[in-house]
C-alpha positions as CSV (number, residue, x, y, z in Angstrom):
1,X,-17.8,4.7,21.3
2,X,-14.0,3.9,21.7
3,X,-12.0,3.8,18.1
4,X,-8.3,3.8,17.3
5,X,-8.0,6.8,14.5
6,X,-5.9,9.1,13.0
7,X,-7.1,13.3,12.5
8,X,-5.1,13.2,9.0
9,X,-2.6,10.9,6.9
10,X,0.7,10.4,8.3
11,X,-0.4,11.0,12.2
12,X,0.0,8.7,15.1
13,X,-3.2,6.7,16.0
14,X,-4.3,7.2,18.9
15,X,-7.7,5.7,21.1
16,X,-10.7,7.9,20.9
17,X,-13.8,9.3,21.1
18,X,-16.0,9.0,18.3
19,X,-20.1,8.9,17.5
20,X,-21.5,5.4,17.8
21,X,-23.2,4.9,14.0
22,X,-26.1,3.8,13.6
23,X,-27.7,1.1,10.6
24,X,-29.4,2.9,8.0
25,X,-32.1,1.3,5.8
26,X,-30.9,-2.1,4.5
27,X,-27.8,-1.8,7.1
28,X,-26.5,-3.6,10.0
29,X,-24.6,-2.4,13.3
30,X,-22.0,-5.0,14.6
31,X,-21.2,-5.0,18.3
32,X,-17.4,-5.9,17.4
33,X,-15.3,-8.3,19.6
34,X,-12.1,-8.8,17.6
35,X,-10.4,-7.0,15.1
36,X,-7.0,-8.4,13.4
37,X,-4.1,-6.3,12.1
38,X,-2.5,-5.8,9.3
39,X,0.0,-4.4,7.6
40,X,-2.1,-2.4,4.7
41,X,-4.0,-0.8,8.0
42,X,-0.4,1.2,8.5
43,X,-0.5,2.0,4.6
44,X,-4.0,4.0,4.8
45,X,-3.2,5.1,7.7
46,X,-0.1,6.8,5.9
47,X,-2.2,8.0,2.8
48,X,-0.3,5.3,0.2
49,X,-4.0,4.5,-1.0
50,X,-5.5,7.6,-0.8
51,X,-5.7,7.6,-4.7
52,X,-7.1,3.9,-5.1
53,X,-8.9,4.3,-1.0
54,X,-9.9,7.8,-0.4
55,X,-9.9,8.4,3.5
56,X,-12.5,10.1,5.9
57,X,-11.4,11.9,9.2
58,X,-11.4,10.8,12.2
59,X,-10.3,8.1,9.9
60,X,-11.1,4.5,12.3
61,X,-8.8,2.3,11.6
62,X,-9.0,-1.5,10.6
63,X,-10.4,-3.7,7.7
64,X,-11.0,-7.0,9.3
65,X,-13.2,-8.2,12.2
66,X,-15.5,-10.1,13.8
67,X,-18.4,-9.6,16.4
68,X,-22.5,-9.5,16.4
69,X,-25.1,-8.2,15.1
70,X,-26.8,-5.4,17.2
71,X,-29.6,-4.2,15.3
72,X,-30.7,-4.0,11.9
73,X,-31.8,-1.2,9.5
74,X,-35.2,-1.2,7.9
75,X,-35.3,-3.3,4.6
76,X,-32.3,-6.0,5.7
77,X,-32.7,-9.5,5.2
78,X,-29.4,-11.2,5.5
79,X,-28.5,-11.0,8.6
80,X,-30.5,-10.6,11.6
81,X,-29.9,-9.7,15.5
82,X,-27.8,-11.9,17.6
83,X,-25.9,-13.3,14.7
84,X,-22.4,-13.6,15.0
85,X,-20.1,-12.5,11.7
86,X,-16.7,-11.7,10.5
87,X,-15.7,-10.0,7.4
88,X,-13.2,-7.7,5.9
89,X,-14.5,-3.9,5.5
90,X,-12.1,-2.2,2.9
91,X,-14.8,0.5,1.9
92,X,-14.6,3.6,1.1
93,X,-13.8,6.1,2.1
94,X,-11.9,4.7,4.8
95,X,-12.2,5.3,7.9
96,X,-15.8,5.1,7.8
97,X,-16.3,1.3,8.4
98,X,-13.2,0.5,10.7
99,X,-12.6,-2.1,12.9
100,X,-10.5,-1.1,15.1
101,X,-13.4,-0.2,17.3
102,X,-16.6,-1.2,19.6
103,X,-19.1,-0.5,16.9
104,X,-19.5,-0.2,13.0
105,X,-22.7,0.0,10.5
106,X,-22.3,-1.7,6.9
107,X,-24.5,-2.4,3.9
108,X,-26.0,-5.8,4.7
109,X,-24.3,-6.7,1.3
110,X,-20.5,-5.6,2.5
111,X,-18.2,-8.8,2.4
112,X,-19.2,-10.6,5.7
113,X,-20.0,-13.9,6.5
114,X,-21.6,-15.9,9.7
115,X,-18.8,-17.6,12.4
116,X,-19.6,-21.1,12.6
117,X,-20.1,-21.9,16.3
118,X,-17.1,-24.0,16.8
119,X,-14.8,-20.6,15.6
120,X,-13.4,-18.5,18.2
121,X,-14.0,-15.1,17.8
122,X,-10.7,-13.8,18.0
123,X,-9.6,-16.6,15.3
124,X,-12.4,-15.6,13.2
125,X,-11.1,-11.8,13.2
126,X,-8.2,-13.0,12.4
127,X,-9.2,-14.7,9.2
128,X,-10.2,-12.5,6.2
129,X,-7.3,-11.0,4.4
130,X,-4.2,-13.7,5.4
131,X,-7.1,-16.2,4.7
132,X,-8.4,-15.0,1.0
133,X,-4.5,-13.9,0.7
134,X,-3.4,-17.4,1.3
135,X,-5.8,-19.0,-1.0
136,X,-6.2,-17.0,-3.7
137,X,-2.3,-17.2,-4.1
138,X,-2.2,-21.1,-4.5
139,X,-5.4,-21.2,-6.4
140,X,-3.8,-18.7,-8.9
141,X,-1.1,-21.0,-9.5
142,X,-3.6,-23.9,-9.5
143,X,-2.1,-26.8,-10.6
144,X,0.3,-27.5,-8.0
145,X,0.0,-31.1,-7.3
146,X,4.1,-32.2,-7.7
147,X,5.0,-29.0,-8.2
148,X,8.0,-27.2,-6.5
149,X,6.8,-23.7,-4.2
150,X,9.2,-21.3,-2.8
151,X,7.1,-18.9,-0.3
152,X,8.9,-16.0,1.1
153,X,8.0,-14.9,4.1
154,X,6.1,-17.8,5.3
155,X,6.4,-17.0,8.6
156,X,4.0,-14.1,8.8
157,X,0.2,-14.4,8.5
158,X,-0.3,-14.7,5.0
159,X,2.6,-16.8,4.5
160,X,1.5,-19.3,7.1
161,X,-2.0,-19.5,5.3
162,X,-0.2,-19.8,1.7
163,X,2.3,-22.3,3.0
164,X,-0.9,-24.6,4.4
165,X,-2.7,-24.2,1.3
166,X,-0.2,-24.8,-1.0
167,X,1.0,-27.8,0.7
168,X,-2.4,-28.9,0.8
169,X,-2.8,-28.6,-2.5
170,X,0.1,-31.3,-3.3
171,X,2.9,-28.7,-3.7
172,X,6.5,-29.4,-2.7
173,X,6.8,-26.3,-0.5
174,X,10.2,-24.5,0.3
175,X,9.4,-22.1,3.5
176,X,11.6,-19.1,3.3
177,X,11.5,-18.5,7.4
178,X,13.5,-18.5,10.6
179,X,14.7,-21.1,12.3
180,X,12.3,-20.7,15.6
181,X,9.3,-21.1,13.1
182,X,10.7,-24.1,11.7
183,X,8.4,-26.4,13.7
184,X,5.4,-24.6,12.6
185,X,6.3,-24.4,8.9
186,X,7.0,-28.5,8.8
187,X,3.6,-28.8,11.3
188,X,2.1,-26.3,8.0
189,X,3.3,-29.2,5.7
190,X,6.6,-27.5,4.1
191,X,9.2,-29.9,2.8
192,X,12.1,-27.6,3.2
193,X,12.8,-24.9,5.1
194,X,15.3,-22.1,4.6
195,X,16.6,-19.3,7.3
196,X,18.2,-16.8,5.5
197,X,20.3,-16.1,8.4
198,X,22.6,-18.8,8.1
199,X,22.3,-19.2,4.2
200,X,21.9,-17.6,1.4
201,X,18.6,-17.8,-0.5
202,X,19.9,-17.9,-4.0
203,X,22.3,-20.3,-3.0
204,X,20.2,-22.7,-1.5
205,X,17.6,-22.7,-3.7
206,X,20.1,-23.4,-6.9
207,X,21.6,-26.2,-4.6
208,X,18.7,-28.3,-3.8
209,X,16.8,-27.4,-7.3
210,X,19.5,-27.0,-10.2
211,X,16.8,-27.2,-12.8
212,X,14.9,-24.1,-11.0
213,X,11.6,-23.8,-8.8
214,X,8.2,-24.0,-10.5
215,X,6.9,-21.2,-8.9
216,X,7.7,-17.9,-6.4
217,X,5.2,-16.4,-3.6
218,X,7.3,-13.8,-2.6
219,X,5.2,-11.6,0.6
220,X,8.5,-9.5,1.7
221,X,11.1,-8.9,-1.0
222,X,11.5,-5.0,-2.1
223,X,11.9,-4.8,-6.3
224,X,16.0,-5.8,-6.7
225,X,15.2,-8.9,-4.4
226,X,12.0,-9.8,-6.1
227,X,13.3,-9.8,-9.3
228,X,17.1,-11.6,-8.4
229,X,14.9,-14.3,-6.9
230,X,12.5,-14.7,-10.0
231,X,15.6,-15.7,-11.9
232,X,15.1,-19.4,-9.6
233,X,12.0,-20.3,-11.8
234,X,12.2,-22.7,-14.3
235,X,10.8,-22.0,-17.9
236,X,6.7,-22.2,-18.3
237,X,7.1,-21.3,-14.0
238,X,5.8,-17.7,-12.4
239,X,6.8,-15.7,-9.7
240,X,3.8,-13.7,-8.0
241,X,4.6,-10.6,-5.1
242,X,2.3,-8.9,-3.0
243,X,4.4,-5.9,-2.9
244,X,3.1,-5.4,-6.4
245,X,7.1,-4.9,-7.3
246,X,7.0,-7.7,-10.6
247,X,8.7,-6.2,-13.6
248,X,5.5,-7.8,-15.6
249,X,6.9,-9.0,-19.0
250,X,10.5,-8.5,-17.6
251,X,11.5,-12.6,-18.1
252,X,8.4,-13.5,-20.3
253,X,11.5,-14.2,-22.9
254,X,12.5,-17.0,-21.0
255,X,9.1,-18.2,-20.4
256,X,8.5,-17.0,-16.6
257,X,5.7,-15.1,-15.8
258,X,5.7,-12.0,-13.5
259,X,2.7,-11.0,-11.8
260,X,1.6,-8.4,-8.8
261,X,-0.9,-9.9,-6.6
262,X,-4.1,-8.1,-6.3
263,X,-6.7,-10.0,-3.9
264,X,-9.9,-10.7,-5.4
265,X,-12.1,-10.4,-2.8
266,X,-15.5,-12.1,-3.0
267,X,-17.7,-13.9,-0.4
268,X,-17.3,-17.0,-1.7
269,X,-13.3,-17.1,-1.3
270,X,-14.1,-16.0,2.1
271,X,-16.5,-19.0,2.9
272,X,-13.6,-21.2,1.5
273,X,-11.7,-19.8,4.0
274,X,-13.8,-20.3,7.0
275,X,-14.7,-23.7,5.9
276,X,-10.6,-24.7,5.8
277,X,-9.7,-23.4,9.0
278,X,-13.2,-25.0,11.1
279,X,-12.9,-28.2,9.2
280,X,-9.3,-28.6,10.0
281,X,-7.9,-28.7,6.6
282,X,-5.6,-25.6,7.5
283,X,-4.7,-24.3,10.9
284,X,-4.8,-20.0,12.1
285,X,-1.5,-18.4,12.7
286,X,-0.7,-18.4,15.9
287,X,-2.1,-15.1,17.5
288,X,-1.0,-12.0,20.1
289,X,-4.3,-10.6,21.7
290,X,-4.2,-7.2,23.1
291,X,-7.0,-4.8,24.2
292,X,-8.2,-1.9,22.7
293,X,-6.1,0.2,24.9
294,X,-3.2,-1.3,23.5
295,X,-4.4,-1.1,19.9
296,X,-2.5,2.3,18.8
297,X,0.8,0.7,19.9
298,X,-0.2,-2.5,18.1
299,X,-0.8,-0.6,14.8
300,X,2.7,0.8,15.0
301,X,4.2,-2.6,16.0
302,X,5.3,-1.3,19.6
303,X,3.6,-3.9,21.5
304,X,5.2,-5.2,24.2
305,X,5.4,-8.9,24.2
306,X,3.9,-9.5,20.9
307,X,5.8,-12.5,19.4
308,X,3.3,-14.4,17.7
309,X,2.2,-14.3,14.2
310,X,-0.6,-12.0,13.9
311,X,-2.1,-9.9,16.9
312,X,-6.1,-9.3,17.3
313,X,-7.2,-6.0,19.4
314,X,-10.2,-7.7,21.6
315,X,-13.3,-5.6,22.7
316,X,-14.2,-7.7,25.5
317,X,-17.4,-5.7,27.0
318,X,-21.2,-6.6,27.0
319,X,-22.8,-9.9,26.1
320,X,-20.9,-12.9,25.2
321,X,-21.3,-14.7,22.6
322,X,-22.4,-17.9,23.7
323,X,-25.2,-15.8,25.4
324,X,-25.8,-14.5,22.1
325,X,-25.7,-17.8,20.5
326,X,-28.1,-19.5,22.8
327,X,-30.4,-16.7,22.1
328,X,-30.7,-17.1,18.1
């Protein structure tokens, strides 16, 4: 089968050949049709998780995805052939399950879930870590009904899902984003919107809320930034980064808590998910599709024409699914 991979940390991914696996005992294979990308996909690629995520070579790349299920190994029970999934496949060692390809076999029990029928494929891929990310961001810093949000770096993927959810939520959201994504952020349900290009954050921030912010989602900022913006919360507030950058305990003496984000990944946040997006309660990012031809320069953000929020690799061979559908 056809993969995007990498021969050893550090190298450029390129599109190759590799053995088609196939579903052991209590294992599914998935015919994959979408795969989303991210930026952690770069960071194993590089090795900076080989410690936590030890690798495999060829190491496929790719964590999230979506597609069907082809066949089944002996013993499995939850899912069955024909039915159509998503899920996000950080396993280890990685490289063994990536999604960045026309086939993989998991453990019936890996952290997938059925697409309803009204999902679109590509939309479904696109889902599992800016989804969980999003949520499990607002829901740590659950209550937030009233309560002032600054979210930097709501314009990219998880941003836009954290900006929905939070606003959602009841939260008086500050997006941290450019000006051509204005319109999207106010659409997501932000109350303000800041461009750093023609302010400064710190600045503007002080100006609109003298008293401080209740609470910081910062997606972007490097460890100076991070903690120079933390300084905005007001006392009993927090300030959470996915850059895990937070001086934990630094400002604790003026009652603002620091935390690193670390996503806590579970089937049921990932049904949450799925059930916001097809109900309508939150909307996808909007979304670049390329092929799988394309994939290796999409991985190293080279992709021509890509100006949407997050971009999907499509695998758009064999059955469709509605064919697939009909057939369940």
């Amino acid at each position: 089968m056809r993969a995007v991979i990498v021969n050893d940390y550090g190298q450029t991914p390129i599109l190759g050949e590799v053995p088609t696996p196939r579903p052991g005992p209590h294992q599914l294979l998935i015919r994959l049709r979408a795969a989303a990308v991210n930026p952690i996909d770069r960071s194993l690629a590089r090795g900076d998780w080989r410690i936590m995520f030890p690798g495999t070579f060829p190491m496929v790349l790719g964590i999230d995805g979506a597609g069907i299920v082809e066949t089944v190994g002996e013993g499995t029970t939850r899912f069955a052939p024909g039915d159509v999934v998503l899920g996000q496949l950080m396993i280890p060692p990685i490289g063994s399950t990536g999604t960045y390809a026309e086939y993989v076999a998991v453990d019936e029990d890996a952290l997938l879930t059925r697409v309803p029928d009204a999902m679109d494929l590509d939309v479904a891929a696109a889902l599992p870590t800016i989804g969980m990310s999003g949520l499990a961001l607002t829901t740590m810093l659950a209550p937030l009904n009233g309560r002032t949000v600054l979210i930097v770096g709501a314009r990219g993927g998880v941003g836009s899902m954290a900006t929905q959810f939070a606003a959602r939520a009841g939260a008086d959201v500050i997006a941290v984003a450019p000006d051509v994504a204005a319109e999207r952020m106010r659409r997501y349900g932000a109350a303000g919107i800041i461009d750093t290009t023609a302010v400064s954050l710190p600045e503007a921030v002080q100006r609109a809320h003298p008293d401080g912010i209740d609470a910081l989602i910062d997606l972007v900022s490097d460890a100076d930034r991070f903690a120079s913006l933390a300084k905005l919360v007001r006392p009993g507030g927090s300030a959470v980064t996915t850059r895990f950058v937070a001086q934990v305990g630094a400002l604790e003496a003026v009652g603002v808590t620091e935390e690193n984000f670390v996503l806590p990944v579970s089937r049921p946040l990932l049904d949450r998910v799925v059930e916001a997006v097809v109900t309508g309660h939150v909307a996808p990012p909007p979304i670049t599709r390329v092929p799988l031809e394309e994939a290796p320069a999409a991985v190293t953000g080279s992709v021509r024409g890509a100006t949407e929020v997050k971009t999907v690799i499509t695998m758009r061979t064999g059955i469709g699914v509605a064919r697939m559908r009909r057939a369940r």
